[in-house]
C-alpha positions in Angstrom: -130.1 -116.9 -98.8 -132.0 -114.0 -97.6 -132.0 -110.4 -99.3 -130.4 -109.1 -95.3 -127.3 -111.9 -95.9 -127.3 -110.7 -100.0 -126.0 -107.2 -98.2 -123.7 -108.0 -96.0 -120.2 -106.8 -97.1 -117.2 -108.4 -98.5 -115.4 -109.8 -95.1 -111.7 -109.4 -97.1 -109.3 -112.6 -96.5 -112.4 -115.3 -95.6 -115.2 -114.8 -98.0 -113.4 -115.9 -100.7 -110.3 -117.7 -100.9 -109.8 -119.5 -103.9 -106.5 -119.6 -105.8 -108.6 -120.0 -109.3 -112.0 -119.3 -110.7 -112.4 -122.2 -113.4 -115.9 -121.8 -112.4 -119.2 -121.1 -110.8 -120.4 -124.9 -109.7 -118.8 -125.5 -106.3 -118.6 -122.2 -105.0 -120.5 -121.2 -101.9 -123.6 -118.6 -101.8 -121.3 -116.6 -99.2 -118.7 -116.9 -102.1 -120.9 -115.8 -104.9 -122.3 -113.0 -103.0 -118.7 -111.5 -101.3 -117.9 -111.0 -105.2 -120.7 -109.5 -106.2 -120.6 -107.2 -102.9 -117.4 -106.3 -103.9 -118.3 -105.7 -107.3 -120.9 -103.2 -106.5 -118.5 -100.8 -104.9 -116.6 -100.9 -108.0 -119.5 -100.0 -110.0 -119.8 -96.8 -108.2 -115.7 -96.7 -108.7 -116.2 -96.7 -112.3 -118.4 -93.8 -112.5 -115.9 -91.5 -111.2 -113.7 -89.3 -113.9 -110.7 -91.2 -111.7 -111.5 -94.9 -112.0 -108.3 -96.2 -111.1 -106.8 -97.9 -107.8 -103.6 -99.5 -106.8 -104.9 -102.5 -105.6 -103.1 -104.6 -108.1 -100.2 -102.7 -108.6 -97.3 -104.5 -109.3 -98.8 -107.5 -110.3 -99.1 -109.3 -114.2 -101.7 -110.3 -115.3 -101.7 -112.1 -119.1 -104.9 -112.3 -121.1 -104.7 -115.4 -123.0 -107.6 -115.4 -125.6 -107.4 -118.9 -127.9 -111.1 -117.6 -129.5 -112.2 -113.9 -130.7 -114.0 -112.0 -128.3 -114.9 -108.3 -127.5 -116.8 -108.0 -124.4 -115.1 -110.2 -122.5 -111.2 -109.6 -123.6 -111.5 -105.8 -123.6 -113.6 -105.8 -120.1 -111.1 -108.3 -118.5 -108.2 -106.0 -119.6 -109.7 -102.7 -118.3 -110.4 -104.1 -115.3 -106.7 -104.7 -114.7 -105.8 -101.5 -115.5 -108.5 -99.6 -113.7 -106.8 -101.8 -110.8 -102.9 -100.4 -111.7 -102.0 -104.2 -112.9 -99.5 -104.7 -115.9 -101.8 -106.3 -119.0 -100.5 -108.4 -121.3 -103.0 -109.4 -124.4 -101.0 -112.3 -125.9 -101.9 -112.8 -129.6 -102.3 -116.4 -129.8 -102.8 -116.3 -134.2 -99.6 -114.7 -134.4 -98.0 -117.0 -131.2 -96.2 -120.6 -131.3 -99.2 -122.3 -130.4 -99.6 -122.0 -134.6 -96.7 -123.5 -135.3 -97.8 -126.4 -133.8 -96.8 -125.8 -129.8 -98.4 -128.1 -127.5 -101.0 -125.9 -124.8 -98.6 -127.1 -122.2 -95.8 -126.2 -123.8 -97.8 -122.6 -124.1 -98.2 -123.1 -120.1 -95.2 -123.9 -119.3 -93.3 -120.6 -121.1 -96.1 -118.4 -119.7 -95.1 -119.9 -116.5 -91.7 -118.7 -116.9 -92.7 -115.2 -117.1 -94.0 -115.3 -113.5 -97.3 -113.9 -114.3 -100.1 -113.1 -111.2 -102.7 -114.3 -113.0 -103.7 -115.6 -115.9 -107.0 -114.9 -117.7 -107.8 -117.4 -120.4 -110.7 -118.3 -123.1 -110.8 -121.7 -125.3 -112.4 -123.7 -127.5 -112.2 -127.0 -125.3 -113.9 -127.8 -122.2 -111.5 -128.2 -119.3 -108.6 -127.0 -121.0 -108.8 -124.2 -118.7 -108.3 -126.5 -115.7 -105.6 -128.2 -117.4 -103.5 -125.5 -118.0 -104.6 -124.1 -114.1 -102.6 -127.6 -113.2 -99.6 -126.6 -114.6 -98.8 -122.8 -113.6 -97.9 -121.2 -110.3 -100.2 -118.6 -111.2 -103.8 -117.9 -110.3 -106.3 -118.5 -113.5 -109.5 -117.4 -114.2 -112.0 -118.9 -116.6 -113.0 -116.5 -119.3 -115.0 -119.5 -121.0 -114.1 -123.3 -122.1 -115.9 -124.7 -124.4 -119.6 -126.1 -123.8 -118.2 -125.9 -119.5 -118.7 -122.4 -117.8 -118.3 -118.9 -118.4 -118.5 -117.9 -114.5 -117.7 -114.2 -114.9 -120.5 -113.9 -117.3 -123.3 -115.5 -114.5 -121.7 -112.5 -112.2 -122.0 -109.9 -114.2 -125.6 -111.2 -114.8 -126.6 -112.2 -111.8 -124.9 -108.5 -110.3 -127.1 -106.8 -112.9 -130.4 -108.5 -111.8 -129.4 -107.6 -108.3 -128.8 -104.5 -108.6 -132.4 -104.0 -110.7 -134.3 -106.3 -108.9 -132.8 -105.6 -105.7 -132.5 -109.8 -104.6 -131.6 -113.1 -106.8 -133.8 -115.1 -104.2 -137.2 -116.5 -105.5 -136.7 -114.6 -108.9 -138.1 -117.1 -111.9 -135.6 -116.8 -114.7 -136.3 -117.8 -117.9 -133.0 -119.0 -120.3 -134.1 -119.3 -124.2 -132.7 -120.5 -126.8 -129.5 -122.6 -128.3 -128.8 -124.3 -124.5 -127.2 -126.5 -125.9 -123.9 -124.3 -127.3 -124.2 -122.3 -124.4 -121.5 -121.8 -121.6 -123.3 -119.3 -120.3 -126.6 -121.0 -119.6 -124.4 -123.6 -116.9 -122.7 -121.1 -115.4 -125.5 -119.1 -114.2 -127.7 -122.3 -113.6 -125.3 -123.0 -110.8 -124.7 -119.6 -109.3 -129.1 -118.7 -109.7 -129.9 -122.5 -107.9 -127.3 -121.5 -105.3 -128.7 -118.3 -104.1 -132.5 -119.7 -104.0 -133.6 -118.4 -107.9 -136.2 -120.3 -109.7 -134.7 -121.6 -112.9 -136.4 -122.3 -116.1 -134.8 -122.9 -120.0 -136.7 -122.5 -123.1 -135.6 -124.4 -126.2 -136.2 -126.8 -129.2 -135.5 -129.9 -128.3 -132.7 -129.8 -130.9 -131.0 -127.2 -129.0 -131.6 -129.0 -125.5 -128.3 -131.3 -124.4 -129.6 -134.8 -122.6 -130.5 -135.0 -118.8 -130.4 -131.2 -118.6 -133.1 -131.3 -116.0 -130.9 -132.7 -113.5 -129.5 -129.5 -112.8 -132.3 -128.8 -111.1 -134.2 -126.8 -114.0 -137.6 -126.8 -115.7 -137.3 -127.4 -119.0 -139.9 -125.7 -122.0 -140.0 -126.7 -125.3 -143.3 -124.0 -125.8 -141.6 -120.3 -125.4 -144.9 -118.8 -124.5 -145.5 -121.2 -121.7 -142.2 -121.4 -120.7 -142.4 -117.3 -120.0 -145.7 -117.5 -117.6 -144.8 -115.5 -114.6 -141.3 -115.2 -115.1 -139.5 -111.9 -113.4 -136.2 -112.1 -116.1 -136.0 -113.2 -119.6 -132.5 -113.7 -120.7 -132.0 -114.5 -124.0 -129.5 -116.6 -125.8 -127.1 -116.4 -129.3 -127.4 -119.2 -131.7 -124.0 -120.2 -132.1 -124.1 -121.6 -135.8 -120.5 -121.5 -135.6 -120.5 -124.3 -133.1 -123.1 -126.2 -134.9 -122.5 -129.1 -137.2 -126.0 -130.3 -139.0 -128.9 -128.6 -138.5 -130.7 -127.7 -135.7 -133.3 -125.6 -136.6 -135.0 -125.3 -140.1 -134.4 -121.4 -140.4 -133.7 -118.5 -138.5 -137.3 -117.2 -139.8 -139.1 -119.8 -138.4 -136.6 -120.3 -134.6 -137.7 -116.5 -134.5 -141.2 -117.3 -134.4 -141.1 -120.1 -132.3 -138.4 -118.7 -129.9 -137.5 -115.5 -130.6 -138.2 -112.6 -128.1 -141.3 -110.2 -129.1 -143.5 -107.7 -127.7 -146.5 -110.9 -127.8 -144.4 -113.2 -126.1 -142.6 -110.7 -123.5 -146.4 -110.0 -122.7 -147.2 -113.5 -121.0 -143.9 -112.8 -118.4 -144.9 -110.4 -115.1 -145.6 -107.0 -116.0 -142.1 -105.4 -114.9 -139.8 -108.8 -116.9 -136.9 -107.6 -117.5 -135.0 -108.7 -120.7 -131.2 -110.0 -120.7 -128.8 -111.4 -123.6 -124.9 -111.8 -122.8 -124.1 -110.6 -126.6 -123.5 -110.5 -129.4 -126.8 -110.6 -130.2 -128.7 -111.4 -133.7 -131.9 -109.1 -133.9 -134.5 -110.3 -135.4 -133.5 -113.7 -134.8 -133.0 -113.9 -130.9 -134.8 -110.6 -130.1 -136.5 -107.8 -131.4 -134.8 -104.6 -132.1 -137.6 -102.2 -130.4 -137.1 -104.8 -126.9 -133.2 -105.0 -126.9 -133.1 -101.0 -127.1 -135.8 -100.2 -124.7 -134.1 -99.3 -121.7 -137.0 -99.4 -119.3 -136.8 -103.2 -119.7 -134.0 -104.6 -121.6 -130.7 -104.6 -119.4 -127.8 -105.6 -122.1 -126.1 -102.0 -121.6 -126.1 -102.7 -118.2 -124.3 -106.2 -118.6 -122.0 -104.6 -120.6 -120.8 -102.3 -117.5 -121.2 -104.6 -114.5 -118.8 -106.4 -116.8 -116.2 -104.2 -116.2 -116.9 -104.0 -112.2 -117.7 -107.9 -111.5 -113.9 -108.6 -113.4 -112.5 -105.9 -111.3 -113.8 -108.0 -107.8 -112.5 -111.5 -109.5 -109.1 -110.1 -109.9 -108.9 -108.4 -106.2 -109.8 -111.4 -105.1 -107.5 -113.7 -106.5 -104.9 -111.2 -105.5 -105.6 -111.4 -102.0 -105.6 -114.4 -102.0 -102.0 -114.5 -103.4 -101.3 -111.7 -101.4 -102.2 -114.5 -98.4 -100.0 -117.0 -99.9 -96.9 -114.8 -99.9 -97.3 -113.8 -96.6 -97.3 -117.6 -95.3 
């Protein structure tokens, strides 16, 4: 895909006309880039003092959060808002699900509700797509598991675009736990499937089996994994999901893999640094790189958030507009 077809704009009712987004694999370059198109004009939306539109006015949407997050939750339900939806934030702790309800069961009285859409985040992979099976409702994949995190490789992939002005023929560089990461296979399918050059970074220990058949080089050597590369996007260690050990300390994985001004030197000249949050200085990245603003781009993840969540619902509520009109 060329940078000319990157700008063409959003053509509304064909570009994108799914009824979920469980995910990034599958979807079409045209796809990928109508919602980031359509994310950009919301970025410019969003720095207006009034940032909110009617578009989904009327409609419910219920964020449905089996696992703690910040970015992701919060940005998911101002995007609804900034789009005039009604937000529910169900409290899954304090819900039935604790007291020993099936996640079908969960479904199934959600269902009842007649919600628009249905935002959800857990701890299994494909129990997204599961519960997507048994709803009328449209559902979007705020992360499942080890599977995807596909709004996340949007709001990434919008904020390289917007830097960089392309995704095609970029080198980018994924470091660090791989293995854990959700995020790392979404945005190996969206960057292979608008013509980016992808390249992870990782101790074998951190590496899942047969990763290279997604069409990725594969480093186990940080500092000649990073030759040449145009974006450096870094990755959490998720001790939380690890059982055993994987590395022998977080002084030495810094060493090895963690980002500093020695090893940002052997990228291109104007790399640009990424990490999807939360982030653990000193052990994934240096403090003086993550707050440089001239290269590191984690505040601007953190609003392209916001905007590429915005496009994800407006489409899924076109697309139901569609269906309601049939």
């Amino acid at each position: 895909m060329s940078v000319s077809e990157a700008a063409q704009p959003l053509v509304p009712g064909t570009a994108f006309s799914r009824r979920h987004l469980l995910g990034i694999e599958g979807l079409s370059p045209l796809e990928i880039t109508s919602l980031l198109n359509l994310a950009d004009e919301y970025v410019d939306q969003n720095r207006l003092v009034n940032k909110k539109q009617p578009t989904l006015r009327g409609r419910t949407v219920i964020n449905l959060f089996f696992e703690s997050s910040t970015r992701t939750q919060s940005s998911f339900e101002l995007a609804g808002k900034r789009l005039g939806a009604d937000v529910m934030n169900m409290a899954v702790k304090a819900s039935s699900l604790n007291k020993g309800e099936t996640l079908i069961d969960t479904a199934i009285t959600l269902n009842a509700m007649h919600p628009d859409i249905l935002i959800v985040r857990h701890q299994d992979s494909g129990a997204v797509e599961l519960l997507s099976q048994k709803v009328s409702c449209s559902v979007i994949n705020a992360g499942d598991g080890w599977h995807e995190h596909p709004t996340q490789a949007l709001l990434d992939a919008l904020t390289i675009r917007r830097r960089m002005g392309r995704l095609e023929g970029l080198k980018v560089a994924i470091c660090g736990d791989v293995m854990h990461s959700r995020v790392t296979r979404s945005n190996i399918h969206l960057l292979n499937a608008v013509g980016a050059q992808v390249r992870l970074i990782a101790p074998k220990t951190l590496l899942p089996a047969g990763i290279e058949r997604l069409g990725v080089q594969v480093f186990n050597d940080m500092r000649e994994g990073l030759v040449d590369c145009d974006i450096i996007m870094m990755l959490r260690l998720q001790m939380e999901r690890m059982e055993g050990s994987f590395i022998p300390s977080t002084r030495e994985y810094f060493h090895y893999f963690g980002l500093d001004r020695e090893k940002l030197a052997l990228a291109k000249p104007n790399a640009l640094v990424m990490h999807p949050g939360p982030m653990n200085r000193g052990v994934e990245i240096e403090s003086s790189i993550a707050d440089d603003r001239s290269i590191s781009l984690i505040q601007d993840q953190v609003e392209m958030g916001v905007a590429v969540r915005m496009a994800v619902l407006t489409a899924l509520s076109r697309q139901l507009d569609r269906e309601d009109a049939v």
